[in-house]
Backbone as a ProteinNet text record, in pm:
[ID]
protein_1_A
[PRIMARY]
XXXXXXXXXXXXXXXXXXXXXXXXXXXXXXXXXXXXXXXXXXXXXXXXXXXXXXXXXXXXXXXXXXXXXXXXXXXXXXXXXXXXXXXXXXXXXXXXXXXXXXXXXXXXXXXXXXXXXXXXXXXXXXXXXXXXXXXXXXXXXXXXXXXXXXXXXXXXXXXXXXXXXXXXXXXX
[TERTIARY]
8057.1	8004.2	8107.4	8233.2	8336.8	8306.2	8183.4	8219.6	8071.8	8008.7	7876.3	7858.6	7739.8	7707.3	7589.8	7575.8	7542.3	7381.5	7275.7	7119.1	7093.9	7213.5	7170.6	7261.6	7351.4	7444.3	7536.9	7596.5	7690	7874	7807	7956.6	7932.3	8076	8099.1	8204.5	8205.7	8297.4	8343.8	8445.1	8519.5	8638.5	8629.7	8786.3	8852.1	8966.9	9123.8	9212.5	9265.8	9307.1	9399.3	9481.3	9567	9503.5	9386.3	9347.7	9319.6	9204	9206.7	9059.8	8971.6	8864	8871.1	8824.8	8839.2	8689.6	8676.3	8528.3	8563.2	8495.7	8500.6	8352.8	8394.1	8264.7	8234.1	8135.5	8120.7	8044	8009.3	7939.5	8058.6	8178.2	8264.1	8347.4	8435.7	8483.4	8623.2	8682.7	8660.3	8676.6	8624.1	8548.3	8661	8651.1	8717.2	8767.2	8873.9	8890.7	8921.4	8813	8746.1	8856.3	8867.4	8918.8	8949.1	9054	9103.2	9106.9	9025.2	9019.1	9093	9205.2	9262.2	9198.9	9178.2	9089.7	9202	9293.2	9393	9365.4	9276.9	9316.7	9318.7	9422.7	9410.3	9236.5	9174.2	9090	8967.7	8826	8750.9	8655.2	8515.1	8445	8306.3	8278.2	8170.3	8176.7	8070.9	8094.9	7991.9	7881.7	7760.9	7761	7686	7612.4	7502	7500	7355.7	7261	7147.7	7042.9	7045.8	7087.6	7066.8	7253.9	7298.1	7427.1	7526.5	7533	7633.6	7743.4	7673.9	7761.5	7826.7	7931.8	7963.8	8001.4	7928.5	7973.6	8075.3	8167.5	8242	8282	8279.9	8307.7	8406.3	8484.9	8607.7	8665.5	8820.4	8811.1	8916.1	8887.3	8927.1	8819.7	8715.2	8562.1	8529.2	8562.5	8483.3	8401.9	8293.1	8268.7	8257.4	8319.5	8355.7	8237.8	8207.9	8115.1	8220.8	8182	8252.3	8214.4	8198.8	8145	8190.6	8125.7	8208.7	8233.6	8199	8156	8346.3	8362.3	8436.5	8565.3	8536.1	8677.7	8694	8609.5	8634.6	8568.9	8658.7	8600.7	8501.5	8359	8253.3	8300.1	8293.6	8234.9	8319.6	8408.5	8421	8384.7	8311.3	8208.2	8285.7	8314.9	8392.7	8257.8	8195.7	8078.9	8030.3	8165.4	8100.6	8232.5	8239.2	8324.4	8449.5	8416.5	8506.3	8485.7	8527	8516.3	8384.6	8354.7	8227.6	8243.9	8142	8127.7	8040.2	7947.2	7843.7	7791.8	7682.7	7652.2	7511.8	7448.9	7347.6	7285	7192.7	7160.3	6979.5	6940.5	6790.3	6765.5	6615.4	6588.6	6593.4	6558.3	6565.3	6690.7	6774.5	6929.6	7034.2	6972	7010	7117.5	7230.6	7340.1	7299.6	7286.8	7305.2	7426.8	7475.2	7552.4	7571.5	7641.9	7628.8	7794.4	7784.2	7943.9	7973.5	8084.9	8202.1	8116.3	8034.1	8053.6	7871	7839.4	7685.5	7581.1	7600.8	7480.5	7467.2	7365.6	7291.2	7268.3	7333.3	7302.8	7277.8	7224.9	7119.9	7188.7	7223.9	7354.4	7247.4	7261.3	7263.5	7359.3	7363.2	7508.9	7572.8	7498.2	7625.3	7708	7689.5	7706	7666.4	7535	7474.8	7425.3	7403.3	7361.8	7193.6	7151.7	7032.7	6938.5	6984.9	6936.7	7041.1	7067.4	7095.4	7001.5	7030.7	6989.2	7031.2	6978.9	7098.8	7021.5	7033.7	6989.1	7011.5	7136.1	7272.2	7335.9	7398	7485.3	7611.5	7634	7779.2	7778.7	7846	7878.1	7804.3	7744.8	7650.7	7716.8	7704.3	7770.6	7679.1	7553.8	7471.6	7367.4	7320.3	7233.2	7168.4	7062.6	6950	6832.9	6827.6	6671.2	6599	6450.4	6357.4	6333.7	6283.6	6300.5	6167.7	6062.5	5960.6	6035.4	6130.9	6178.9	6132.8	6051	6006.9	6043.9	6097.7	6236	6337	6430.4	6595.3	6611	6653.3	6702.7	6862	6890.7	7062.9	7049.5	7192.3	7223.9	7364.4	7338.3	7497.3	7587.9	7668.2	7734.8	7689.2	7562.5	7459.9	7353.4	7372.1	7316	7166.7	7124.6	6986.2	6967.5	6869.3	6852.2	6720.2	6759.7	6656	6600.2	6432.7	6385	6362.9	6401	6390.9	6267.3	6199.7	6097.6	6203.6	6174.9	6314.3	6276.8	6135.6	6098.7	6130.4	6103.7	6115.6	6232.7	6290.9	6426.7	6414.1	6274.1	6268.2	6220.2	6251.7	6281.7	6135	6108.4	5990.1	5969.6	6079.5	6064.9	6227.1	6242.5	6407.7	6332.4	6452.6	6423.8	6563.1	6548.9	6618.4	6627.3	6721.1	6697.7	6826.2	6935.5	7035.7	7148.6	7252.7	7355.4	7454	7456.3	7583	7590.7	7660.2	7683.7	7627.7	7501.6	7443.7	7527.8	7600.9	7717.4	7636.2	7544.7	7539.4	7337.6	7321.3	7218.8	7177.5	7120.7	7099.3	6949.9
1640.5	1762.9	1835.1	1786.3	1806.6	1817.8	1725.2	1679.3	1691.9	1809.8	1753.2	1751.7	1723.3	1761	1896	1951.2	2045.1	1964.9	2065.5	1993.2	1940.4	1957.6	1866.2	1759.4	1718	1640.9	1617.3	1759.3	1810.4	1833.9	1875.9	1917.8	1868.8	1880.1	1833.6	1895.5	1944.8	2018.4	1915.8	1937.3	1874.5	1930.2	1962.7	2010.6	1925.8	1955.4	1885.8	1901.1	1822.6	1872.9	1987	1970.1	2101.2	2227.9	2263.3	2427.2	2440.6	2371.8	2391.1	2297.4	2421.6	2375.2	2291.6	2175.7	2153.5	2144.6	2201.3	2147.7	2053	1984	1920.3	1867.2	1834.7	1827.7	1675.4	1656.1	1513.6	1439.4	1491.9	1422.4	1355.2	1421.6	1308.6	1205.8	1120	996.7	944.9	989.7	1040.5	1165.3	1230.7	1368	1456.4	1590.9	1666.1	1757.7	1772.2	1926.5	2061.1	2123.9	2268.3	2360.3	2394.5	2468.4	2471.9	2468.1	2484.9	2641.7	2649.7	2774.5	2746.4	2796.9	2825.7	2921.1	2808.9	2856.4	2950.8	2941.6	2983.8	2961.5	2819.7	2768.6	2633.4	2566	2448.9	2341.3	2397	2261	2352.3	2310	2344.7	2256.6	2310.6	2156	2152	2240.1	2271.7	2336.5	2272.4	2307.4	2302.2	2389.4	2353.5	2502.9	2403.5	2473.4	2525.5	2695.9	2781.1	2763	2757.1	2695.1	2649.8	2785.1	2792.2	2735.5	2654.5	2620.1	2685	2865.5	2953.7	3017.8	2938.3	2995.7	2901.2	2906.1	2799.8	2853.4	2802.9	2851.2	2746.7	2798.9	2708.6	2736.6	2685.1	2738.3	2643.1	2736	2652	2709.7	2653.2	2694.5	2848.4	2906.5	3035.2	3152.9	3090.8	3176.4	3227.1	3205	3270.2	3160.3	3244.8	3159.9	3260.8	3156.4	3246	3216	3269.3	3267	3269.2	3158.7	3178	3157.6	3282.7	3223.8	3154.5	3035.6	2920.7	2908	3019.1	3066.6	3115.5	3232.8	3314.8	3248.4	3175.5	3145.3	3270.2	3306.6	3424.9	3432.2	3420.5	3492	3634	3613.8	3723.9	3758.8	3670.8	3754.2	3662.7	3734.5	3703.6	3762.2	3633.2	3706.3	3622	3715.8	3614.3	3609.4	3473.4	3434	3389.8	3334.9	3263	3326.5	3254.6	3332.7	3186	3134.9	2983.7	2911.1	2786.7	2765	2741.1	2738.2	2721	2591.2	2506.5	2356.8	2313.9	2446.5	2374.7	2452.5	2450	2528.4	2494.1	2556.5	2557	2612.3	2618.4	2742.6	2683.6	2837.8	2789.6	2795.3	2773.7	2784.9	2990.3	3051.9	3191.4	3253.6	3149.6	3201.3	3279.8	3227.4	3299.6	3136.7	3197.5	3092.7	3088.1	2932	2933.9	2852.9	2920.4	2860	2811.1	2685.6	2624.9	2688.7	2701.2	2720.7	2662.8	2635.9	2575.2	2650.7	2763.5	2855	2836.4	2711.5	2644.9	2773.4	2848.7	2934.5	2878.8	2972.9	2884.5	3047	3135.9	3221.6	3202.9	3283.7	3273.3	3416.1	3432.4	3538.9	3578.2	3690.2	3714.3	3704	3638.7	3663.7	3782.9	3918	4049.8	3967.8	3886.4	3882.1	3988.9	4006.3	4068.9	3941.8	3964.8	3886.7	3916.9	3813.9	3807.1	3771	3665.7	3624.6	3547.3	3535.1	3429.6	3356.7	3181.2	3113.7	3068.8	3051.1	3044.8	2911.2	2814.5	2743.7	2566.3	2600.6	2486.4	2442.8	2392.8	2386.2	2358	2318.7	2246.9	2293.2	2241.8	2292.6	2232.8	2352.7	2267.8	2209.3	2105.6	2033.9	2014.8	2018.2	2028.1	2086.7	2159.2	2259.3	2234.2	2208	2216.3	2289	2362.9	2393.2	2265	2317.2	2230.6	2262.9	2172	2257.2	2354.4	2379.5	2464.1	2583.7	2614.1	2712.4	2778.6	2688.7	2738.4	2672.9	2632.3	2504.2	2505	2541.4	2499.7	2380.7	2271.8	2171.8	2158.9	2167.8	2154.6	2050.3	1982.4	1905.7	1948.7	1912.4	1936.8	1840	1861.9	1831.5	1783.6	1853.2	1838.8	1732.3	1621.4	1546.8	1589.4	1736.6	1751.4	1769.3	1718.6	1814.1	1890.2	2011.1	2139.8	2178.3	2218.4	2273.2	2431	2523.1	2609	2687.3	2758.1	2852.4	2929.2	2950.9	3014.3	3163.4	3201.3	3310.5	3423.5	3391.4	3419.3	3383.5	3295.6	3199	3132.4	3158.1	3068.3	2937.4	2874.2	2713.2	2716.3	2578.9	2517.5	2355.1	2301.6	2200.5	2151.2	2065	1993.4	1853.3	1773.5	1581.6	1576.5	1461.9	1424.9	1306.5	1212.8	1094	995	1110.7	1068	1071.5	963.4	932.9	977.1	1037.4	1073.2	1193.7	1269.7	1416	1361.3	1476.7	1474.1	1566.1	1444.7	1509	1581.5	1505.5	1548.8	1550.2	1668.6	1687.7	1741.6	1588.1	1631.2	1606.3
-8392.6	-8446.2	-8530.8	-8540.2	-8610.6	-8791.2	-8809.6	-8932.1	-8967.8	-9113	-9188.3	-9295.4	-9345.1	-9506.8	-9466.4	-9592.2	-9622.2	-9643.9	-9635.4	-9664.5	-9775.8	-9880.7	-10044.2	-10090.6	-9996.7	-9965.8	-10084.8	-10057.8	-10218.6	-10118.9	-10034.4	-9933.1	-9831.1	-9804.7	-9639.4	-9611.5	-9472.7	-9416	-9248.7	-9278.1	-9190.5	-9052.3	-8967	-8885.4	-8829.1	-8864.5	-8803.9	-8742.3	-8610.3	-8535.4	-8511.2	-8656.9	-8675.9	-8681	-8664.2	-8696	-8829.2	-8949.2	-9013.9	-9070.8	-9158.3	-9184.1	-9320.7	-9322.8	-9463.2	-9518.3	-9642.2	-9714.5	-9849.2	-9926.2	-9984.8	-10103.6	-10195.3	-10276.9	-10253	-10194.2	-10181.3	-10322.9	-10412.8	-10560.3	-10611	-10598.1	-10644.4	-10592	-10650.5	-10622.9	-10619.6	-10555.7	-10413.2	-10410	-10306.6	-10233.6	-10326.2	-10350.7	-10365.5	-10251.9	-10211.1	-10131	-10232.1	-10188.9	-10250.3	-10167.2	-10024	-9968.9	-9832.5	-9815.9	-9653.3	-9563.6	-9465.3	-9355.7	-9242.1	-9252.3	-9100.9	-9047.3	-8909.8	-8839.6	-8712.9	-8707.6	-8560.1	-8451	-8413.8	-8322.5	-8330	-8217.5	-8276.1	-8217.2	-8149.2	-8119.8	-8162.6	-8225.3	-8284.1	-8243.2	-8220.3	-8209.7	-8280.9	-8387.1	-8447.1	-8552.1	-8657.2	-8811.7	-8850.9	-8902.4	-8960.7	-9053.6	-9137.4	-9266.7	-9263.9	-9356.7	-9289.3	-9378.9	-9362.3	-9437.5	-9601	-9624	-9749.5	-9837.2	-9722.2	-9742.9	-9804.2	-9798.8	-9880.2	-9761.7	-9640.4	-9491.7	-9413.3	-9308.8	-9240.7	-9091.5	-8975.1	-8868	-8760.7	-8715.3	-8624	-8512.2	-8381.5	-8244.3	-8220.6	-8145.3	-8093.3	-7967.3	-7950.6	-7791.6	-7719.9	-7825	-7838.9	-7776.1	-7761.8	-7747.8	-7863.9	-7960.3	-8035.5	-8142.3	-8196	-8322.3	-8441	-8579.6	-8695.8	-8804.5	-8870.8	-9004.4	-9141.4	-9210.7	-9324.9	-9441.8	-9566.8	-9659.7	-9749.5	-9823.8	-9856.6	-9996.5	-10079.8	-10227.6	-10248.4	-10197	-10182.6	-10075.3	-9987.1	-9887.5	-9764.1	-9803.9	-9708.9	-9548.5	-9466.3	-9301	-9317.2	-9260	-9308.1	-9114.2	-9030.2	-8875.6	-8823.4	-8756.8	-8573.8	-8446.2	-8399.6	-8246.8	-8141.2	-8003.5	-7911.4	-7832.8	-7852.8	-7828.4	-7661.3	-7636.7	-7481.1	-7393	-7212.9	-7159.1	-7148.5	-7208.6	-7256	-7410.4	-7429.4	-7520.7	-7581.9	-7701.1	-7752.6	-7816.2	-7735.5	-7769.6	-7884.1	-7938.3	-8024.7	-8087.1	-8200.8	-8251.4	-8383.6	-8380.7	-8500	-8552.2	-8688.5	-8755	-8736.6	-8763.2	-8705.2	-8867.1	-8944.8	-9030.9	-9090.6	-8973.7	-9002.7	-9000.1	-9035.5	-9029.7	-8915.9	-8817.1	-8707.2	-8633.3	-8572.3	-8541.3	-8376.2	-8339.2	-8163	-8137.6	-8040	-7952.4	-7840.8	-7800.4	-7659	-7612.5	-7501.7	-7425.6	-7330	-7302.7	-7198.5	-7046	-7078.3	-6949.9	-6943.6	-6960	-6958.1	-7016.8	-7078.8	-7187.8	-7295.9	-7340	-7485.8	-7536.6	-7674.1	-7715.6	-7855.4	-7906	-8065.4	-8108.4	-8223.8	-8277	-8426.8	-8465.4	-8612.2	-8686	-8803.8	-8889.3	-8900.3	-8861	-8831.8	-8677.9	-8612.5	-8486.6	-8349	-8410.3	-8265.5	-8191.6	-8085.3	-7944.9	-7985	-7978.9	-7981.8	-7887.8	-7797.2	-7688.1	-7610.2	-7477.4	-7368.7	-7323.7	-7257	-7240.9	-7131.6	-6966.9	-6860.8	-6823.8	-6730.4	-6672.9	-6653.9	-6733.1	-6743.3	-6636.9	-6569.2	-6451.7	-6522.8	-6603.5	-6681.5	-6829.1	-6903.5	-7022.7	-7072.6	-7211.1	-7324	-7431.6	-7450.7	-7575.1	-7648.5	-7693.1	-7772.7	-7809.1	-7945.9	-7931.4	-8049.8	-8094	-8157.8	-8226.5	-8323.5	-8400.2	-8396	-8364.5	-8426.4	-8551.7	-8641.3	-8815.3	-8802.6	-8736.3	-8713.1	-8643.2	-8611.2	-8531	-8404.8	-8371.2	-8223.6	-8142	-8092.5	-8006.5	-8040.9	-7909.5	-7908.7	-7786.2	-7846.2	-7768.7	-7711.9	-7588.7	-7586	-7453.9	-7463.9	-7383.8	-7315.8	-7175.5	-7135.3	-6997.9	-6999.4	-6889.5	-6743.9	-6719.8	-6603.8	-6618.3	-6729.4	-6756.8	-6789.4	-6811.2	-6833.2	-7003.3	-7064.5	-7203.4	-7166	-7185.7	-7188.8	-7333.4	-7341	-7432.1	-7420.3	-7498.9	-7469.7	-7624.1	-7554.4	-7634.9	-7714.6	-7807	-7975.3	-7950.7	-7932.8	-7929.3	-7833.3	-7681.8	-7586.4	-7508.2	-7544.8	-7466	-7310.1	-7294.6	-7172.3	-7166.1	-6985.9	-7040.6	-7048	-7110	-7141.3	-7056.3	-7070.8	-6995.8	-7009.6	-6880.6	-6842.4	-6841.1	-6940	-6867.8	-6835.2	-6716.4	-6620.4	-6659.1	-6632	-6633.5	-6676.8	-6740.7	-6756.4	-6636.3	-6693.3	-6600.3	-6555.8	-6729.3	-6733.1	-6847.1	-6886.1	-6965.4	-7094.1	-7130.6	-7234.4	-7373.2	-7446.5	-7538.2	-7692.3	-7732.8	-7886.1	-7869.4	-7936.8	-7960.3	-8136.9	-8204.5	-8337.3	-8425.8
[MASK]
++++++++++++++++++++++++++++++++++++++++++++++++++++++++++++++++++++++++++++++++++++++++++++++++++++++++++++++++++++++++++++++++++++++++++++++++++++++++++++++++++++++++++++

C-alpha cells in the first residue's frame, strides 16, 4: 500500500523507507520524479490519491495522517488520526479519507480533518480499508483474520466473513 497510480495513470506516488514521499510522472521514460515530501517519520504505510487526483493522503506510524496537495508541494492537514499507528487508508468517491489503525478502528475524516465517523468491531489491527466505488460500503481487513463490511452511511457492521487463517493484510 506503499506504492500507487493516480486514476489516469499519469502519477505514481511512492514511500521510502527513509521518511520521504516520492511522486513521479509515470507518461515518461523513465518515470520522472516531480517531488519529494518529507514526511518526519521514518515508517509510513499508506499513500493514495483523492479522486480527483489533486490530493494525497498518507498514514504512518506517528498516528497521524497527512493530506498533501500535489499541484503546489504543499502539507494542506495534519490529523493525529488513531491511538497508534495508522496502517491504511482510502478516499471514498465523495472525497472523504478513511482510515484503518494499529488500535483496530476504522474512521472516515473530511479533508479539513474533522472526524466523521468511528468504526469499532476489530479485535486487531486494520491493515486494510476500502470504498466501494458506489460509496455505500467500506470494506477493511485486519489482524483478527475477519474482513468486515461496513454501511458508509451509518457506519454500522453489515456483515463479518470468517474463514481466514491468518491476518487479513490488503484490502483493494
Amino acid at each position: 500500500q506503499g506504492v500507487r497510480l493516480n486514476s489516469n495513470g499519469t502519477r505514481a506516488a511512492a514511500i521510502e523507507e527513509l521518511g520521504n514521499l516520492l511522486v513521479f510522472d509515470y507518461t515518461t521514460s523513465p518515470p520522472t520524479l516531480l517531488n519529494t515530501f518529507p514526511l518526519g517519520v521514518p515508517y509510513s504505510f499508506s499513500v493514495n490519491f483523492s479522486p480527483d487526483n489533486s490530493k494525497l493522503a498518507v498514514g504512518g506510524s506517528d498516528k497521524k495522517l497527512l493530506i498533501y496537495n500535489i499541484a503546489s508541494g504543499t502539507l494542506i492537514r495534519t490529523v493525529t488520526a488513531h491511538l497508534n499507528w495508522v496502517m491504511c487508508s482510502d478516499w471514498t468517491a465523495q472525497e472523504k479519507i478513511i482510515t484503518g489503525g494499529d488500535d483496530a478502528t476504522i474512521k472516515v475524516w473530511d479533508t479539513a480533518g474533522n472526524l466523521l465517523k468511528t468504526m469499532t468491531g476489530h479485535t486487531g489491527s486494520v491493515y486494510g480499508v476500502k470504498a466501494t466505488p458506489n460509496g455505500n460500503y467500506i470494506v477493511s481487513g485486519s489482524k483478527d483474520k475477519t474482513i468486515k463490511i461496513w454501511d458508509a452511511t451509518t457506519g454500522s457492521l453489515v456483515r463479518t466473513l470468517t474463514g481466514h487463517t491468518d491476518e487479513v493484510k490488503f484490502v483493494d
